[in-house]
ChimeraX commands (.cxc) that place a marker at each C-alpha (Angstrom):
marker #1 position 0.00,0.00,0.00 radius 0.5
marker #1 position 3.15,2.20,0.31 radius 0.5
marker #1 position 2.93,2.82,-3.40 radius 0.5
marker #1 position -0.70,4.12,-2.91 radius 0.5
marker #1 position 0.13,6.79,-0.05 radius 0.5
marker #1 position 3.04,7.95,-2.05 radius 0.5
marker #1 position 0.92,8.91,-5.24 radius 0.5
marker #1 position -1.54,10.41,-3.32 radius 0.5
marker #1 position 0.55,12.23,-1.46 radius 0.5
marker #1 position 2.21,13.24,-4.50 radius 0.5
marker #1 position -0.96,14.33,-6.08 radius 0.5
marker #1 position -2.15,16.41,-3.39 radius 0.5
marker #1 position 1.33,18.00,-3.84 radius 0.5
marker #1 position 0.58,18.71,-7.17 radius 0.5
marker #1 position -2.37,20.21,-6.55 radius 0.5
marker #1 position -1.41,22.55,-4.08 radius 0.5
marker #1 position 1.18,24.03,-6.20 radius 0.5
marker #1 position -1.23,24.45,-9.15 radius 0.5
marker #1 position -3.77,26.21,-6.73 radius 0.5
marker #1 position -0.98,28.26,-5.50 radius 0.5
marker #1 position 0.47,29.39,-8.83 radius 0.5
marker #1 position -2.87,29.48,-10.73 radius 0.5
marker #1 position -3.62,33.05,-9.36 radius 0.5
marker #1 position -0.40,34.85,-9.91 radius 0.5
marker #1 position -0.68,37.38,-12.52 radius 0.5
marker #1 position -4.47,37.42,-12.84 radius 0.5
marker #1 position -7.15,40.22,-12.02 radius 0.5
marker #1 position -8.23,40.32,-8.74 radius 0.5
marker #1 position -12.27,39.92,-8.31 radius 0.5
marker #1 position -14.51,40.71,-5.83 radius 0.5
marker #1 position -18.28,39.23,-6.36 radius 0.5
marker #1 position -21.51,40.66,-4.22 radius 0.5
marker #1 position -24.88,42.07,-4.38 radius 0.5
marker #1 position -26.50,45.46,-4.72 radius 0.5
marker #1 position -30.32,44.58,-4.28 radius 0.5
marker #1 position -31.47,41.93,-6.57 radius 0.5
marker #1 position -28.08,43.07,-8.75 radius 0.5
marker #1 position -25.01,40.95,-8.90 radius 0.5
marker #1 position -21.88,43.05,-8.41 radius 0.5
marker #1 position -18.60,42.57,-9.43 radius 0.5
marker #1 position -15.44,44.59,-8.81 radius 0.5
marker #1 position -12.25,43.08,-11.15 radius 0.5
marker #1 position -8.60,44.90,-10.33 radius 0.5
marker #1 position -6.89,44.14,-13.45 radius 0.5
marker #1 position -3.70,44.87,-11.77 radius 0.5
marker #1 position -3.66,41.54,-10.15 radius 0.5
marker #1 position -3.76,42.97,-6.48 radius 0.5
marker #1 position -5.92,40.90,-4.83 radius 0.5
marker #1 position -9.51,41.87,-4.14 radius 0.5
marker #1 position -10.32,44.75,-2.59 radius 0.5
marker #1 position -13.39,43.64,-0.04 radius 0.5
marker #1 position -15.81,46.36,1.02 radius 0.5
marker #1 position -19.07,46.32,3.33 radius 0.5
marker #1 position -22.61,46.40,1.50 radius 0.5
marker #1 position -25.77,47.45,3.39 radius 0.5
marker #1 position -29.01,48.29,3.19 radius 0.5
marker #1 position -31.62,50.89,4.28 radius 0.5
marker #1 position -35.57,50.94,3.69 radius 0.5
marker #1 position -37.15,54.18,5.19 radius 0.5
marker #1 position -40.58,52.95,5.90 radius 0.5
marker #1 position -41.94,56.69,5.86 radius 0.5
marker #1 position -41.12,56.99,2.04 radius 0.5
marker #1 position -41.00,53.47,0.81 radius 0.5
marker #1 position -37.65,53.70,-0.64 radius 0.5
marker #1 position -34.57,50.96,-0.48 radius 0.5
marker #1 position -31.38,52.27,-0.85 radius 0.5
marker #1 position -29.10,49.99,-1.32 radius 0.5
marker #1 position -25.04,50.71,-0.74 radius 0.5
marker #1 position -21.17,49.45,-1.07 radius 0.5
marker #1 position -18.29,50.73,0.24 radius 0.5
marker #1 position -14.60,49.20,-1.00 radius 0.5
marker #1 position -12.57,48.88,1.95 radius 0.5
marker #1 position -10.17,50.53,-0.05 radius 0.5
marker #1 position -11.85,53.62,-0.13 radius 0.5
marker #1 position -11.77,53.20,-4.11 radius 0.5
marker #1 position -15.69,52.79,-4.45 radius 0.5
marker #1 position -18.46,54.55,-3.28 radius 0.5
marker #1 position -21.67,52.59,-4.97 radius 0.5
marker #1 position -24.97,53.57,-4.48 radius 0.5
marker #1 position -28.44,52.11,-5.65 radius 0.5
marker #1 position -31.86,53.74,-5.14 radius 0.5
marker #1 position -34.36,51.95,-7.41 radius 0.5
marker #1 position -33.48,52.09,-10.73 radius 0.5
marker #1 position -30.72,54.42,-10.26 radius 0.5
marker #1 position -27.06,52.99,-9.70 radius 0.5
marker #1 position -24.14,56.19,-8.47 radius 0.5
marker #1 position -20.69,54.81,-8.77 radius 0.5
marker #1 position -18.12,57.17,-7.60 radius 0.5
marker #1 position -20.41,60.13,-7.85 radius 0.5
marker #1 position -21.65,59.08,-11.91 radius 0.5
marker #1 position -25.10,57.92,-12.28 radius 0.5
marker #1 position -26.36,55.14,-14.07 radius 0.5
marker #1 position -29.98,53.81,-15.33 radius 0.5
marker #1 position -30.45,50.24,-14.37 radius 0.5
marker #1 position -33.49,48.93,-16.51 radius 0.5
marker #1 position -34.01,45.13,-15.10 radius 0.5
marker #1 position -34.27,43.80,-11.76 radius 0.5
marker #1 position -31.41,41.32,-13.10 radius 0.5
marker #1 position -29.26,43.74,-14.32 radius 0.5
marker #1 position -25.42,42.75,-13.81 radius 0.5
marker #1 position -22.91,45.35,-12.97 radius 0.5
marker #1 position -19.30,45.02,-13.22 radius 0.5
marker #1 position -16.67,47.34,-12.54 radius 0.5
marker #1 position -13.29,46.91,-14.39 radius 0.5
marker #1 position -10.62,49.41,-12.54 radius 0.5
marker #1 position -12.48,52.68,-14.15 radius 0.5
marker #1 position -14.50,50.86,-16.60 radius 0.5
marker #1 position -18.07,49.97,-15.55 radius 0.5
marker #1 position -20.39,47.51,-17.71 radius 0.5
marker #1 position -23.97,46.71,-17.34 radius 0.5
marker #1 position -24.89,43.05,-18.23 radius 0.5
marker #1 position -21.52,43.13,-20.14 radius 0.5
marker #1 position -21.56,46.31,-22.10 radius 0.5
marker #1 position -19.79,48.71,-21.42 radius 0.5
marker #1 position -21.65,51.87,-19.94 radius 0.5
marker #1 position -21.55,55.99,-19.70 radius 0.5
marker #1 position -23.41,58.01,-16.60 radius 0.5
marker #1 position -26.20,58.85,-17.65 radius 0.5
marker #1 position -28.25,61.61,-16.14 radius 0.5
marker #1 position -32.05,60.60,-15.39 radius 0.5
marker link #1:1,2 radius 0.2
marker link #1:2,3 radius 0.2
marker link #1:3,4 radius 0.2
marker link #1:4,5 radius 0.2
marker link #1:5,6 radius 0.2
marker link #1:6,7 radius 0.2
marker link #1:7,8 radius 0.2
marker link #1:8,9 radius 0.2
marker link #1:9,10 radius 0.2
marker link #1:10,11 radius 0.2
marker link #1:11,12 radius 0.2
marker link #1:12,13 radius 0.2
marker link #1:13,14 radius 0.2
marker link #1:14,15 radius 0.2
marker link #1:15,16 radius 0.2
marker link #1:16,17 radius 0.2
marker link #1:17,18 radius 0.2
marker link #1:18,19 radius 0.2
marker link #1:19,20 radius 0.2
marker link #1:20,21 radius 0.2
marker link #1:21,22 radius 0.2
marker link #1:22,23 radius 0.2
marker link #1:23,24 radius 0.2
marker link #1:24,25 radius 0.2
marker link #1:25,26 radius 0.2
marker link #1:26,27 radius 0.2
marker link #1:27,28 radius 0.2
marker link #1:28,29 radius 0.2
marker link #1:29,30 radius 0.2
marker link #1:30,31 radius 0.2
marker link #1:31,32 radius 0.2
marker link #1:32,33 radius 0.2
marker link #1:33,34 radius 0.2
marker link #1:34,35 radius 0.2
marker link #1:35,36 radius 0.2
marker link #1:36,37 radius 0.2
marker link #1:37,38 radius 0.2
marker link #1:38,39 radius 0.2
marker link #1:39,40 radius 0.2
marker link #1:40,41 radius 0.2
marker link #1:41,42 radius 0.2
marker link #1:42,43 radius 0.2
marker link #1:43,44 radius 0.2
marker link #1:44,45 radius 0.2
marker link #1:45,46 radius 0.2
marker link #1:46,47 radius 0.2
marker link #1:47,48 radius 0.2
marker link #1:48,49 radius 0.2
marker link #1:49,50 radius 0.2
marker link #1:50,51 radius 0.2
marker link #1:51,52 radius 0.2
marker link #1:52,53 radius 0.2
marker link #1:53,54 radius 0.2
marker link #1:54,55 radius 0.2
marker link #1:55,56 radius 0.2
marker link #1:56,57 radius 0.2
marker link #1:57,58 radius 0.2
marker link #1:58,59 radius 0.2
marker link #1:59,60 radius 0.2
marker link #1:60,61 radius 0.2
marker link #1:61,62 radius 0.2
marker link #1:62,63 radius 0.2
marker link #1:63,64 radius 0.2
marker link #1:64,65 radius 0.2
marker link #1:65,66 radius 0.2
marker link #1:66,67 radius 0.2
marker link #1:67,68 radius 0.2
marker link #1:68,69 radius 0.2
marker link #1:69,70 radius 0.2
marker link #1:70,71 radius 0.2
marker link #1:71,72 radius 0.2
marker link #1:72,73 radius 0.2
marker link #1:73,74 radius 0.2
marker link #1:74,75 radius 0.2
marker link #1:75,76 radius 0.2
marker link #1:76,77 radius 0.2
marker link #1:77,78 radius 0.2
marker link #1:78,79 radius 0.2
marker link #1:79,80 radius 0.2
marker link #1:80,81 radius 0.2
marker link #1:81,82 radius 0.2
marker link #1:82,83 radius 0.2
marker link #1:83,84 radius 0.2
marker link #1:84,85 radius 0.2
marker link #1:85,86 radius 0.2
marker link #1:86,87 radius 0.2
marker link #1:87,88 radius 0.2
marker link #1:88,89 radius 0.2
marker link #1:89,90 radius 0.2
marker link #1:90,91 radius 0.2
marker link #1:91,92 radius 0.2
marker link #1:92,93 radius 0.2
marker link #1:93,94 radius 0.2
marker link #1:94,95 radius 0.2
marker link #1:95,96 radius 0.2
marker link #1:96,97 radius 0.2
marker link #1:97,98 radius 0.2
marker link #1:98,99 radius 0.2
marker link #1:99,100 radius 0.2
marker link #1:100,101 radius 0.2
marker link #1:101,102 radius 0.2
marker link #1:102,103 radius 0.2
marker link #1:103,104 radius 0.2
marker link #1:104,105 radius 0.2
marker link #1:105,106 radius 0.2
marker link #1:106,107 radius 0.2
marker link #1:107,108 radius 0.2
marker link #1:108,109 radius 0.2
marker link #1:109,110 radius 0.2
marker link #1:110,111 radius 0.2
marker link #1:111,112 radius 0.2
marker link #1:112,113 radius 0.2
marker link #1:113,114 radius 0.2
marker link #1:114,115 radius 0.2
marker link #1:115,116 radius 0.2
marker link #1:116,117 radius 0.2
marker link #1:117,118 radius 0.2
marker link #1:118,119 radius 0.2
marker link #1:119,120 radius 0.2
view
């Protein structure tokens, strides 16, 4: 059974220094949600992701959600009320309840196009 153990062993090996060299020189992604939206924040410079706290706030008085995320690195300020998505200050007209948003260092694409603030 020696041979067995070995060739495991050896596999697991193997596998650990795939995992570990797999992410070097790739983007670093961070994946979360903004309402019913999927959000994703990629750092093409391969620093790893960013993290951030999301929350949410429904004032019962006026019946509106707003929805928030803040990068821990201070990068992003992200805002959603409704139908209305402010990244960094730029706004944004979201126009399905499954909308995607990702944000590419600067670049910011809804449900993979690429996307200018609009003004509603």
């Amino acid at each position: 059974m020696k041979p067995v153990r070995s060739i495991v062993a050896a596999g697991f090996a193997t596998l650990f220094i795939l995992l570990t060299f797999a992410g070097c020189d790739r983007a670093g992604e961070d994946n979360s949600t903004l309402g019913t939206h999927t959000l994703t924040i990629v750092d093409t410079s391969g620093n790893k992701p960013m993290g951030g706290s999301v929350g949410t706030f429904h004032d019962d008085v006026t019946g509106v959600t707003t929805h928030t995320f803040e990068s821990a690195n201070g990068r992003y300020h992200i805002k959603l009320i409704d139908d209305v998505l402010t990244i960094n200050g730029d706004q944004y007209l979201l126009k399905n309840p499954t909308d995607t948003i990702r944000i590419v260092d600067e670049r910011i694409e809804i449900n993979g196009v690429e996307s200018r603030p609009e003004v509603p």
